[in-house]
Z-matrix of the N, CA and C atoms (Angstrom, degrees):
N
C 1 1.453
C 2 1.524 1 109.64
N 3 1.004 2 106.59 1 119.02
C 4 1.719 3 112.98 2 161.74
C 5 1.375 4 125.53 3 -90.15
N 6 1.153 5 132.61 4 -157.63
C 7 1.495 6 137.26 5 -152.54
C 8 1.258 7 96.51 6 177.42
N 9 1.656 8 125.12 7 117.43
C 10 1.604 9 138.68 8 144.23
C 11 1.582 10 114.13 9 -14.57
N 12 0.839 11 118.17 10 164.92
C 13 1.765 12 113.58 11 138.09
C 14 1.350 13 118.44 12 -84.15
N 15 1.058 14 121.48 13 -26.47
C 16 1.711 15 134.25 14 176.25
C 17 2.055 16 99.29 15 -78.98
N 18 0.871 17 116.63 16 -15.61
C 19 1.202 18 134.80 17 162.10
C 20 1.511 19 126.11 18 -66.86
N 21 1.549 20 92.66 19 -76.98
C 22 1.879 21 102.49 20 165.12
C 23 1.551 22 98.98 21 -57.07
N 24 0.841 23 119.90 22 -44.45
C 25 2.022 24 110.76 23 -163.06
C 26 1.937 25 103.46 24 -65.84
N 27 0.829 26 122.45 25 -41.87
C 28 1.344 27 132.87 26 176.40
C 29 0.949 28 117.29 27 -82.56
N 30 1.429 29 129.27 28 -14.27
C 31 2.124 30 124.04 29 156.03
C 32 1.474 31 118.66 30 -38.53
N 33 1.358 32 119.02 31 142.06
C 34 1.384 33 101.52 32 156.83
C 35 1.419 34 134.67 33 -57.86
N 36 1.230 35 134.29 34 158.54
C 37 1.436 36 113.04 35 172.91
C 38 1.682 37 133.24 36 -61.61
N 39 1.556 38 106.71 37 -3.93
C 40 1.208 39 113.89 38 171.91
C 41 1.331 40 110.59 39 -81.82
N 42 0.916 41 112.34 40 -50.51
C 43 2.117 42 132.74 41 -173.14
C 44 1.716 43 92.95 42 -65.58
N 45 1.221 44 121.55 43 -66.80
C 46 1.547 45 115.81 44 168.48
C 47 1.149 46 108.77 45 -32.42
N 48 1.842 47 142.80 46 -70.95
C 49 1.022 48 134.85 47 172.75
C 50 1.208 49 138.10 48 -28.87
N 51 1.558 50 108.62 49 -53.71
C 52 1.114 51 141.65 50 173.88
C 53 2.275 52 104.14 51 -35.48
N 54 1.825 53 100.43 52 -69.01
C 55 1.093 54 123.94 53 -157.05
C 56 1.659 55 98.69 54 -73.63
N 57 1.510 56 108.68 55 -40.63
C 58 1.471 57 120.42 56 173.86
C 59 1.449 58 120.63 57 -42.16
N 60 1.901 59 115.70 58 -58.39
C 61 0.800 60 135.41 59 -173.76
C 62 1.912 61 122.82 60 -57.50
N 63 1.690 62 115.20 61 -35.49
C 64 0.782 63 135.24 62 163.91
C 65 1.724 64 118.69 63 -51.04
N 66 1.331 65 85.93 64 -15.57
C 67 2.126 66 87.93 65 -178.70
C 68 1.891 67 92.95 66 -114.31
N 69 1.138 68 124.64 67 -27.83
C 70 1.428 69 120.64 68 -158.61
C 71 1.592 70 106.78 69 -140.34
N 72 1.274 71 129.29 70 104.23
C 73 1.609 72 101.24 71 172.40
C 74 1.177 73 133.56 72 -85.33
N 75 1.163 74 112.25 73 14.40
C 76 1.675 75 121.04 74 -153.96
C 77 1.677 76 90.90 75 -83.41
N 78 1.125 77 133.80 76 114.61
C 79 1.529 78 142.58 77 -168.94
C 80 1.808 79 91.74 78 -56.59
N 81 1.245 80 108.88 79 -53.43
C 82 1.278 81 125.91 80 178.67
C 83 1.648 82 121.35 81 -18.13
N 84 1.895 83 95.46 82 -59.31
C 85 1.517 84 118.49 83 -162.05
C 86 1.793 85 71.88 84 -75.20
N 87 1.409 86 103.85 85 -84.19
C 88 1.335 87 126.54 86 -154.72
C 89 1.910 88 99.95 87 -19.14
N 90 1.394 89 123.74 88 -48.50
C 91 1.477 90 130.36 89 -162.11
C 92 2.271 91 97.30 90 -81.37
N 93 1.350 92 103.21 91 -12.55
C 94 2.006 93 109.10 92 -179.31
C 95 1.309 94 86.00 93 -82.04
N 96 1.791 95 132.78 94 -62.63
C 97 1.229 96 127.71 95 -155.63
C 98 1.628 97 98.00 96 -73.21
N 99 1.186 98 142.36 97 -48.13
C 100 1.222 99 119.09 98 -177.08
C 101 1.547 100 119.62 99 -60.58
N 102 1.033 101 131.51 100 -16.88
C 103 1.011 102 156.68 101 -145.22
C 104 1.838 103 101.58 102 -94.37
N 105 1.406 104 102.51 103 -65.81
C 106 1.397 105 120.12 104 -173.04
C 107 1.977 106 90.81 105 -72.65
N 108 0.990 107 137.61 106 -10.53
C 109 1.650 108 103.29 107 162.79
C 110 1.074 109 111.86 108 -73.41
N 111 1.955 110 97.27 109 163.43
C 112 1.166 111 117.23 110 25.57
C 113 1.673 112 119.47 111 -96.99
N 114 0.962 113 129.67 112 141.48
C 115 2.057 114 109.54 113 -165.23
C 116 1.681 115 94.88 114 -93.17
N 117 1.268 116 93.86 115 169.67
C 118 1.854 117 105.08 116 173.34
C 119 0.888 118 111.94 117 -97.24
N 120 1.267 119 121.51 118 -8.90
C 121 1.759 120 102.13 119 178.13
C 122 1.695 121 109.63 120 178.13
N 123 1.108 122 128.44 121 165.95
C 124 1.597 123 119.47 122 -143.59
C 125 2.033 124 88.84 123 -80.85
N 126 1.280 125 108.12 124 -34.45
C 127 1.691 126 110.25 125 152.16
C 128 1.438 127 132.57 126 -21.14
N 129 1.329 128 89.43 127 -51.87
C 130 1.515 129 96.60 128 178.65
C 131 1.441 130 118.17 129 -104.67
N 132 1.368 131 117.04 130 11.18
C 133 1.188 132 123.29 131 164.24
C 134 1.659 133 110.76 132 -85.32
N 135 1.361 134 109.82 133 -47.95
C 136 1.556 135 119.85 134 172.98
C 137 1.470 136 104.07 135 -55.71
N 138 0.844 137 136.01 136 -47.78
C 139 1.672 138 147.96 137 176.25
C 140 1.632 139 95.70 138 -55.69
N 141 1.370 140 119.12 139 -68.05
C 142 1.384 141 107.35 140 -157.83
C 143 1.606 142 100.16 141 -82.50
N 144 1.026 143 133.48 142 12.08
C 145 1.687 144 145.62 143 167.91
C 146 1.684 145 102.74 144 -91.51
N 147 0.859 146 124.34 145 -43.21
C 148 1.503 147 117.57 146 -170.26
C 149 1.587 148 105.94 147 -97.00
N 150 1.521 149 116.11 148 -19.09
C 151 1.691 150 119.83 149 166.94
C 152 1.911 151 107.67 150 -80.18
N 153 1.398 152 125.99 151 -29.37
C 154 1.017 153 133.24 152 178.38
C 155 1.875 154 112.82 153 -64.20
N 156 1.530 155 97.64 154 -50.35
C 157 1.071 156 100.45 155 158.53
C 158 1.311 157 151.10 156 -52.87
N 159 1.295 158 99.86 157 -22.23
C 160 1.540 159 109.83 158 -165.49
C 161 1.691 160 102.14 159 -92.49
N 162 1.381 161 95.48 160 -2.44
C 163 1.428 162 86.66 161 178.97
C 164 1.475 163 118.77 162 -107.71
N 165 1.988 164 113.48 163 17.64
C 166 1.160 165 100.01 164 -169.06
C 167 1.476 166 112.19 165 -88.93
N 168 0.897 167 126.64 166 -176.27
C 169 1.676 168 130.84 167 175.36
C 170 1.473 169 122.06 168 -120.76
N 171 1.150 170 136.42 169 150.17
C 172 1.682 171 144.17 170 -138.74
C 173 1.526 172 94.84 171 -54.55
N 174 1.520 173 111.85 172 -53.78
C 175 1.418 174 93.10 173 -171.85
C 176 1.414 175 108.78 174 -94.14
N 177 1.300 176 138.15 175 57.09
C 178 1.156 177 136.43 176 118.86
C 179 1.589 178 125.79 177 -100.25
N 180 1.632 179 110.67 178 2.31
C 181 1.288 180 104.00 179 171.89
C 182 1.627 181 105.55 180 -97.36
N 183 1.516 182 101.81 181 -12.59
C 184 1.797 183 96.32 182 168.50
C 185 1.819 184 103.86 183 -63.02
N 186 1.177 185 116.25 184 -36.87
C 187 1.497 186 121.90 185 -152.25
C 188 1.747 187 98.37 186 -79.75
N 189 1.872 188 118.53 187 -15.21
C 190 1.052 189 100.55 188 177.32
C 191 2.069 190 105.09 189 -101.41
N 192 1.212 191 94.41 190 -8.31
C 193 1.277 192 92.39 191 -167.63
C 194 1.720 193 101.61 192 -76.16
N 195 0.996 194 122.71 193 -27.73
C 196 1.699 195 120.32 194 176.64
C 197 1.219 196 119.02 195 -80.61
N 198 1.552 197 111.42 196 2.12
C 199 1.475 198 109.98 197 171.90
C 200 1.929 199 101.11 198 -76.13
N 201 1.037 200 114.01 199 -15.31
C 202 1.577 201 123.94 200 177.96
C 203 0.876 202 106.99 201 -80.07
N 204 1.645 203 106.94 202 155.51
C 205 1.446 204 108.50 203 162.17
C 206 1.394 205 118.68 204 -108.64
N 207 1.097 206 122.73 205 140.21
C 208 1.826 207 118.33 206 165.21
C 209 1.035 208 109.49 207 15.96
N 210 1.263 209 138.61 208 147.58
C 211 1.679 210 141.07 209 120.10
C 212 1.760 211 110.11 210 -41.39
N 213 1.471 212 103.21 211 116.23
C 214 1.217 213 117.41 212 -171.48
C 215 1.447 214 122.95 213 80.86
N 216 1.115 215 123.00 214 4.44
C 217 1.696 216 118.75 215 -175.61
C 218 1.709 217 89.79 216 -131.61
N 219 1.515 218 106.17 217 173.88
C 220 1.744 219 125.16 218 -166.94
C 221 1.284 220 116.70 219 -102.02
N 222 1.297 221 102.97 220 -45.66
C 223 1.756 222 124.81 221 158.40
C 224 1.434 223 132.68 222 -33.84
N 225 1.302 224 123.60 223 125.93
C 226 1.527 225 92.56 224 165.45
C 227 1.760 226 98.36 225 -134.71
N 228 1.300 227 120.99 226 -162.95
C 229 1.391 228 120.06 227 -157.65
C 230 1.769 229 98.55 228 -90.11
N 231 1.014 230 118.90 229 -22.58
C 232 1.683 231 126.97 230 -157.69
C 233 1.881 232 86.02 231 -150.34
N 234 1.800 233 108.08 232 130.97
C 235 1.492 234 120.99 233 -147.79
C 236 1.870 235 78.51 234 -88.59
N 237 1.874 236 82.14 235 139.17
C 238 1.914 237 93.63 236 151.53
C 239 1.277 238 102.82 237 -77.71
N 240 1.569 239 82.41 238 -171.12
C 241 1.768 240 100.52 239 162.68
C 242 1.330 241 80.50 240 -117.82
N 243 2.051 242 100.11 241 171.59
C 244 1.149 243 129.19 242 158.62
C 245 1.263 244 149.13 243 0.03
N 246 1.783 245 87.40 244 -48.55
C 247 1.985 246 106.63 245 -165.19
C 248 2.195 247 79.84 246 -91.39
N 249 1.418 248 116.02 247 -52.46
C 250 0.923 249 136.52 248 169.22
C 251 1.299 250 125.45 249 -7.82
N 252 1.008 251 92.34 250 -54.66
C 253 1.850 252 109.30 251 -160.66
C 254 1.898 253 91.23 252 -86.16
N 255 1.400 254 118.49 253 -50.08
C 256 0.927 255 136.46 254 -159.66
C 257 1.475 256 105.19 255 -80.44
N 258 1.462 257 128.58 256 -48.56
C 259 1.851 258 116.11 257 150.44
C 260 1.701 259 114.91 258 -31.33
N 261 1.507 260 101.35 259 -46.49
C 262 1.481 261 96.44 260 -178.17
C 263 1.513 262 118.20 261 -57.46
N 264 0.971 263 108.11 262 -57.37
C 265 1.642 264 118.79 263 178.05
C 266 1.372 265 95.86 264 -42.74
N 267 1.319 266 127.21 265 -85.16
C 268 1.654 267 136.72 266 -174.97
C 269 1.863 268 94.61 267 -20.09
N 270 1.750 269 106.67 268 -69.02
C 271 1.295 270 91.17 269 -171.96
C 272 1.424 271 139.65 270 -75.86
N 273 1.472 272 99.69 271 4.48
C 274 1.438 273 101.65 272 -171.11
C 275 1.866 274 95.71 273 -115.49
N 276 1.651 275 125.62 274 41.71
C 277 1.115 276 127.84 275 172.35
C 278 1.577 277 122.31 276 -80.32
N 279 1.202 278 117.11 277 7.37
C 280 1.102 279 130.67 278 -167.69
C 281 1.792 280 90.56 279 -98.31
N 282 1.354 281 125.88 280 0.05
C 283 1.140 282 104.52 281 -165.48
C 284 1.758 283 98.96 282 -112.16
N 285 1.533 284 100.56 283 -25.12
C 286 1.622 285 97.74 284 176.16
C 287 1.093 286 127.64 285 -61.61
N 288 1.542 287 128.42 286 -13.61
C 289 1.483 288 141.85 287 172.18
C 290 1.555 289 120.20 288 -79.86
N 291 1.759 290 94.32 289 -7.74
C 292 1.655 291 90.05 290 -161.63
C 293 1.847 292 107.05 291 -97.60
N 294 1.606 293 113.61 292 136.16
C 295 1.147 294 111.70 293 138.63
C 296 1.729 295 123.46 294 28.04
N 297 1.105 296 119.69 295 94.32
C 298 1.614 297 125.02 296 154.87
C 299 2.110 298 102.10 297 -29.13
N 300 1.162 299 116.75 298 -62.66
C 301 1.432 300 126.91 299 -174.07
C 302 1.703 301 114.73 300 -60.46
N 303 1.497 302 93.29 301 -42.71
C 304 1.671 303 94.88 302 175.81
C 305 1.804 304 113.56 303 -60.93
N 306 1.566 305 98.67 304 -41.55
C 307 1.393 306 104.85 305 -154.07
C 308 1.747 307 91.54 306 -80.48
N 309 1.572 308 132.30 307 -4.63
C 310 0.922 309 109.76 308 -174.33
C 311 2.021 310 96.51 309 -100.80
N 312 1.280 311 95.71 310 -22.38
C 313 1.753 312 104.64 311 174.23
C 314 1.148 313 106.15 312 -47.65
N 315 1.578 314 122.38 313 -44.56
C 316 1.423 315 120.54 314 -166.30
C 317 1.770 316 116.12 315 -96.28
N 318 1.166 317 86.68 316 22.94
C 319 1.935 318 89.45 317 -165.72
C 320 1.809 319 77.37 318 -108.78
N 321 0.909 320 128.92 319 -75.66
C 322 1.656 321 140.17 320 151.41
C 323 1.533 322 101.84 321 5.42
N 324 1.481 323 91.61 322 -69.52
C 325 1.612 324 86.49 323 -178.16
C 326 1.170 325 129.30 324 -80.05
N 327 1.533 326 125.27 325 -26.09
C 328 1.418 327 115.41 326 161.97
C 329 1.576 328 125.44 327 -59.57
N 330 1.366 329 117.27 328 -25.32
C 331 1.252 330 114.06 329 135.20
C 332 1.463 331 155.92 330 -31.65
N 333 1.325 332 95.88 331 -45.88
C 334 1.360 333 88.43 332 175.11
C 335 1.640 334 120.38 333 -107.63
N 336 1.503 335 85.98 334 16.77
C 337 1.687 336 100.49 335 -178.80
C 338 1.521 337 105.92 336 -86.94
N 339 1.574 338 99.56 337 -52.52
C 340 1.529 339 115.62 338 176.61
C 341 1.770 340 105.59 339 -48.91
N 342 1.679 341 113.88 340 -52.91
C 343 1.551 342 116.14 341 144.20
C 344 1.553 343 113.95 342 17.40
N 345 1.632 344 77.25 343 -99.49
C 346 1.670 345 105.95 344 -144.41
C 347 1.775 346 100.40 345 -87.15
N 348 1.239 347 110.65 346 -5.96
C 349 1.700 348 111.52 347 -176.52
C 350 1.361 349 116.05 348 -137.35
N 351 1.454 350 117.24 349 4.15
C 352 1.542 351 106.81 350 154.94
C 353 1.796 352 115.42 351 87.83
N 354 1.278 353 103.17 352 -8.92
C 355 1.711 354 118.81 353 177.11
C 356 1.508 355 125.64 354 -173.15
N 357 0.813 356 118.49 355 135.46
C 358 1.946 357 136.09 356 -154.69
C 359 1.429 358 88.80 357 -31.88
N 360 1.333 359 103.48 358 166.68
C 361 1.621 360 126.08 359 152.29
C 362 1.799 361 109.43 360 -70.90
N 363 1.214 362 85.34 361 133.64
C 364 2.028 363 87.84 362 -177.59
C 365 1.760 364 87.42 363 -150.45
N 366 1.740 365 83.47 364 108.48
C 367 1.688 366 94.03 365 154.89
C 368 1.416 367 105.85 366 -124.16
N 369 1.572 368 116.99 367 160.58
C 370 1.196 369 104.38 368 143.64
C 371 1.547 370 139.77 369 -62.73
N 372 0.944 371 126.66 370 107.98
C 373 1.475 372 125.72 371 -138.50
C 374 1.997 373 99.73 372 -105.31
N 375 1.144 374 115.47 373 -25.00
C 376 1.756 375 120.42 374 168.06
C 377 1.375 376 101.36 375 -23.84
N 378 1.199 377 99.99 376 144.96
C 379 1.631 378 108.40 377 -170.55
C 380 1.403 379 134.19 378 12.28
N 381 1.651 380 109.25 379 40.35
C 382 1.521 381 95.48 380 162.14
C 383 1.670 382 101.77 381 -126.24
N 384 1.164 383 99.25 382 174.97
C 385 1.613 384 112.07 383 -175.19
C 386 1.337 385 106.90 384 -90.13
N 387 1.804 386 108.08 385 151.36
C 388 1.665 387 113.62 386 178.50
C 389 1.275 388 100.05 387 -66.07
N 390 1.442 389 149.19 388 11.32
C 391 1.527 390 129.87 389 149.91
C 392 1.470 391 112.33 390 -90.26
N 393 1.859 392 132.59 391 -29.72
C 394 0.475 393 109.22 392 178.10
C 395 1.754 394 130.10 393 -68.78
N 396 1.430 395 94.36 394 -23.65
C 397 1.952 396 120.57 395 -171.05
C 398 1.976 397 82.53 396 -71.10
N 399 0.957 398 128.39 397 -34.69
C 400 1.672 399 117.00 398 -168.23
C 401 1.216 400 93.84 399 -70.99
N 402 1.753 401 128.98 400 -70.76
C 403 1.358 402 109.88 401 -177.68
C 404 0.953 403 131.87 402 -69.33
N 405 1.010 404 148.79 403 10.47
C 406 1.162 405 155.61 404 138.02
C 407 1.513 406 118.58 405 -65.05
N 408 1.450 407 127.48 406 -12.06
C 409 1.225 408 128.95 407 156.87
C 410 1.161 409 118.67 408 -93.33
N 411 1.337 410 115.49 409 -21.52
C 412 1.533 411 114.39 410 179.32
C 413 1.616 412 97.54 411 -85.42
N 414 1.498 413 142.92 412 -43.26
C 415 1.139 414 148.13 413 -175.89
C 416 1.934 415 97.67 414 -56.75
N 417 1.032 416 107.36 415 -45.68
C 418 1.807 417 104.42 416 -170.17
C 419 1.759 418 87.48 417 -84.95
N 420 1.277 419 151.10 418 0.97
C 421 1.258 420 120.28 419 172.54
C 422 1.747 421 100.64 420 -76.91
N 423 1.228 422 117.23 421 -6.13
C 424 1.712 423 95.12 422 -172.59
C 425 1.506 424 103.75 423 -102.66
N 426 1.229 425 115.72 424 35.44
C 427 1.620 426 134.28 425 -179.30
C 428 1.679 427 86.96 426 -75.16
N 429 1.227 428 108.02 427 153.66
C 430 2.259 429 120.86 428 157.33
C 431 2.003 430 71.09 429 -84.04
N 432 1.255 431 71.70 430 145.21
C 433 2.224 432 89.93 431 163.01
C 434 1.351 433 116.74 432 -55.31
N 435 1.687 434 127.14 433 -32.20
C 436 1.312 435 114.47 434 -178.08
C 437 1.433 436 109.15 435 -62.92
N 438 1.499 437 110.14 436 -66.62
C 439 1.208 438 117.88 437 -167.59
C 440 1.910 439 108.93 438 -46.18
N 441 1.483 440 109.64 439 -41.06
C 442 1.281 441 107.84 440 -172.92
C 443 1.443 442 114.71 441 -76.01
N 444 1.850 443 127.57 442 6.30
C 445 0.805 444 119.83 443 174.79
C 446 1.702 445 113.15 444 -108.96
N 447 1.549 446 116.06 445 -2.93
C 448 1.010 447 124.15 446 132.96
C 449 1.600 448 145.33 447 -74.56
N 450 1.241 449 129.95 448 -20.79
C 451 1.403 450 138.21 449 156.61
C 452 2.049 451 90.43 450 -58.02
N 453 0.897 452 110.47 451 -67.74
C 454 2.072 453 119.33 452 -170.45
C 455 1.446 454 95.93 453 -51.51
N 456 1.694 455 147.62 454 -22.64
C 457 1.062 456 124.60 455 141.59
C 458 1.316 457 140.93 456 -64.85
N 459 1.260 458 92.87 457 -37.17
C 460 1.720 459 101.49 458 179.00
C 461 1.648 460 108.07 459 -54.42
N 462 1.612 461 99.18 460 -51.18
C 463 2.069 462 109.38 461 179.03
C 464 1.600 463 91.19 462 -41.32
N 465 1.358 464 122.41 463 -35.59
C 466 1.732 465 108.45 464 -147.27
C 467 1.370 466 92.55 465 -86.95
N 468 1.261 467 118.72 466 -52.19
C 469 1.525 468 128.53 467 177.08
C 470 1.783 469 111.19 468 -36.33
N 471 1.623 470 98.81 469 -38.57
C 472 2.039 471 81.10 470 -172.04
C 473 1.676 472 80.89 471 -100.91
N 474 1.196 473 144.44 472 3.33
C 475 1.754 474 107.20 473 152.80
C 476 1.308 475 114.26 474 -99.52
N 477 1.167 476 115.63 475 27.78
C 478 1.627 477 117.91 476 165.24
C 479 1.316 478 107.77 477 -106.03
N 480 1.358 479 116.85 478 -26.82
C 481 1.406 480 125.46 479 158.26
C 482 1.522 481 132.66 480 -51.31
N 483 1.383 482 89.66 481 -50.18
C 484 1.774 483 109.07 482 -177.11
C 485 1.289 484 97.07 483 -86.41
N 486 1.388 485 150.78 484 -27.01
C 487 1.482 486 145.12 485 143.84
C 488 1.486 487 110.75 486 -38.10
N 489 0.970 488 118.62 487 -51.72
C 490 1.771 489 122.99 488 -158.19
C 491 1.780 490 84.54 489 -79.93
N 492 1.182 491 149.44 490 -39.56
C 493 1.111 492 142.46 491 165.01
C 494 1.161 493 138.11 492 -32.73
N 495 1.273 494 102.93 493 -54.12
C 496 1.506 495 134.53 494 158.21
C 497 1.255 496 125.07 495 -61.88
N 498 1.321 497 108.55 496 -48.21
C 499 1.630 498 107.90 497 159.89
C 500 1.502 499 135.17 498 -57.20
N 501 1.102 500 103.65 499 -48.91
C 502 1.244 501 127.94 500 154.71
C 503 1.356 502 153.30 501 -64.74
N 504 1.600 503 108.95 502 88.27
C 505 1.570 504 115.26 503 -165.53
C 506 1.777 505 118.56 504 -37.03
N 507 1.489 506 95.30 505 119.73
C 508 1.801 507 107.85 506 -160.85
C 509 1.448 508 105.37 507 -83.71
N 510 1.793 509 106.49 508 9.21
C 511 1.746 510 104.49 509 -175.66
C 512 1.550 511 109.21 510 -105.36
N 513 1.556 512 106.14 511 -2.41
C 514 1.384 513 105.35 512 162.11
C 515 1.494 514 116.39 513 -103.90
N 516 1.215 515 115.94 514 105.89
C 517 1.259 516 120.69 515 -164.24
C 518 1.478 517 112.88 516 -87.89
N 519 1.203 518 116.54 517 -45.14
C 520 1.613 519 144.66 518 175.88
C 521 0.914 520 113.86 519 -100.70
């Protein structure tokens, strides 16, 4: 299901929240984008999503990253909704194809990521494979924690992106 922009602009601010939150958890972003309607056009919603963002601070990218769940698990630490849970699945399909051995390599490794950095592994995970999402976790464990807690926003930033896409009817362009 998608949503207009004349759609999103006319939600209540709870139901906006509600639909917001499902692409971003950071209460932070979620309370700029309600905030900034009504937008002109699904353009300037992507625009005012990636300017909202840029202004959050570390611990609001912890607050969006636990709306996820693991790489490879359904769960996450802080509840989706519906559409929520179910982007996840979509994006984390790269993992149902993989290897008994991979999927236990990467359970290992989200471990010791969570370890050594204090909050899950968060990639954007859309079309890649559970080997590619493993090396790529084993490649970001030799991150210092700052830097790796900036690369783990950026991942969150393009699936808050590719959420807001989806949400957002792609036939209003302008």
């Amino acid at each position: 299901m998608t949503v207009s922009v004349a759609e999103l602009n006319a939600l209540s601010d709870d139901r906006a929240t509600e639909l917001l939150t499902e692409c971003c958890g950071a209460s932070a972003w979620v309370a700029a984008m309600v905030a900034r309607r009504p937008f002109g056009s699904r353009d300037a919603v992507l625009w005012g999503a990636d300017d909202a963002y840029a202004s959050l601070t570390p611990s609001d990218w912890l607050e969006a990253f636990a709306h996820h769940p693991r790489i490879g698990e359904r769960t996450s630490a802080l509840a989706q909704g519906e559409r929520g849970s179910a982007w996840s699945v979509g994006e984390q399909a790269g993992i149902d194809r993989a290897r008994d051995d991979v999927r236990d390599e990467l359970a290992t490794t989200n471990r010791e990521y969570e370890q050594r950095f204090g909050h899950i592994y968060i990639v954007c995970a859309t079309g890649k494979t559970a080997s590619e999402m493993l090396s790529l976790a084993l490649a970001r464990l030799r991150n210092e924690p700052e830097a790796e807690l900036r690369v783990a926003a950026d991942e969150q930033r393009k699936i808050m992106n590719l959420r807001l896409e989806k949400l957002i009817d792609y036939t209003e362009k302008k």
